[in-house]
C-alpha positions in Angstrom: -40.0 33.3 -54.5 -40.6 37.0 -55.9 -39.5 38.6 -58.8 -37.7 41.8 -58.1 -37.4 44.5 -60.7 -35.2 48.0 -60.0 -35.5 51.3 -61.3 -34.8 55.0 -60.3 -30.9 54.8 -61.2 -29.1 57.3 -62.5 -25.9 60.3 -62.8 -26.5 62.7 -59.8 -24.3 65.6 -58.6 -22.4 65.1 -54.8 -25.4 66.8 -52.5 -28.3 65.5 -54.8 -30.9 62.9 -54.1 -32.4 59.9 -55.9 -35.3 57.3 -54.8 -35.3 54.0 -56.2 -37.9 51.7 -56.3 -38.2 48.2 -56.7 -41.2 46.2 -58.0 -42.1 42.9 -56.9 -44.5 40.1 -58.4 -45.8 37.0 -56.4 -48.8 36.7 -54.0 -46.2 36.0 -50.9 -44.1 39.8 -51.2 -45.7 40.6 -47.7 -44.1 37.7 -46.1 -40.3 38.9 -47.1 -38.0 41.1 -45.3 -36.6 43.7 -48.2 -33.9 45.4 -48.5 -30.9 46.8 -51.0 -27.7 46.2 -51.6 -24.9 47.7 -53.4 -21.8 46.5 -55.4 -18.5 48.5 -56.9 -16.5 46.6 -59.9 -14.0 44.2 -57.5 -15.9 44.6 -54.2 -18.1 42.3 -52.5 -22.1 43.2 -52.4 -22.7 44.7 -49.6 -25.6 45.4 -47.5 -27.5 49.1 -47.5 -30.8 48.7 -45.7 -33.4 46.7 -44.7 -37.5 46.5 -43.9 -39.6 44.0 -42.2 -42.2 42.2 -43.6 -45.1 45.0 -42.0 -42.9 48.1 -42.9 -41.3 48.0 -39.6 -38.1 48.0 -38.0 -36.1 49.6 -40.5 -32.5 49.3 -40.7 -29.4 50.5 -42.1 -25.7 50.6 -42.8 -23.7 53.3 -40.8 -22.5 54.7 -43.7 -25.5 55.6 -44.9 -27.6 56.5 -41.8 -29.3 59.9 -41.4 -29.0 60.1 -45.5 -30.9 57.1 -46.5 -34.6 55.9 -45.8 -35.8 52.6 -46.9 -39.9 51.8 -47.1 -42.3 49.6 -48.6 -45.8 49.5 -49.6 -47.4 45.8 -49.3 -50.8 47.0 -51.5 -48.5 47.7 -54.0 -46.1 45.5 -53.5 -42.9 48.1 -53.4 -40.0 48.6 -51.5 -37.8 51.8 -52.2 -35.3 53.6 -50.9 -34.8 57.1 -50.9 -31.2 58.4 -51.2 -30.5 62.4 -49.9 -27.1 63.5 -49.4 -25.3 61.5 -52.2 -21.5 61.3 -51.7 -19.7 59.9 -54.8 -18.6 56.9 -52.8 -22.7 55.9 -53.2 -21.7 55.0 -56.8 -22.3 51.4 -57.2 -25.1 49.1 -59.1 -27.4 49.0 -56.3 -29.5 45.7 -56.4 -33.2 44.9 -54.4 -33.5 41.8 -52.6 -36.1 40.0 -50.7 -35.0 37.3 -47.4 -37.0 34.9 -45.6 -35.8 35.8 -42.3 -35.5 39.5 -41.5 -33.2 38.9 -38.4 -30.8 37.0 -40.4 -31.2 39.1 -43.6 -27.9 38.7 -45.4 -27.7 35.4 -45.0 -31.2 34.7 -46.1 -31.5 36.4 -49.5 -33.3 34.5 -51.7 -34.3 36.9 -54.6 -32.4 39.5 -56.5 -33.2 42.5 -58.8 -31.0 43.1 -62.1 -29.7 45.8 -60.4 -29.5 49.8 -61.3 -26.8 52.1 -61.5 -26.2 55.0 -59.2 -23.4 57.1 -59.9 -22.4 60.5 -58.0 -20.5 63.1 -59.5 -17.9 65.0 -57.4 
């Protein structure tokens, strides 16, 4: 497994941009699809984005397409995701995680950040 560690939350104004990043220890990173998630107080996580294990094939929620891009850095052993266009619905604790299987992402999860907040003023 990796250890996932968030940062880059914060308060943004609707129209702004932020770019999290999230930090990951352990020798096997490379071999892990990444990706983010998000979660409101009483909704279920749900899934932003996701990255292949070479940087490849990136993918993402349609409610964020066109405003969101996800990317990763294997000599550093990153994976951020930068946020343009923030609506005030994008507030959430937005969490990092790291999946065996890329294909099957969601349902292959087996790390999590801590989470940071992201919240978007109207």
């Amino acid at each position: 497994q990796v250890q996932l560690v968030e940062s880059g939350g914060g308060l943004v104004q609707a129209g702004g941009s932020l770019r999290l990043s999230c930090a990951a220890s352990g020798r096997t990173f490379r071999t892990y699809g990444m990706g983010w998630f998000r979660q409101t107080p009483g909704k279920e996580r749900e899934f932003v984005a996701r990255i292949d294990w070479y940087g490849g094939s990136p993918d993402y929620a349609d409610f964020v397409k066109g405003r969101f891009t996800i990317s990763r850095d294997n000599a550093k052993n990153t994976v951020d995701l930068q946020m343009n266009g923030l609506k005030p619905e994008d507030t959430a604790v937005y969490y990092c995680a790291a999946a065996s299987h890329y294909v099957n992402f969601v349902t292959t999860v087996t790390s999590w950040g801590q989470g940071t907040q992201v919240t978007v003023s109207s």
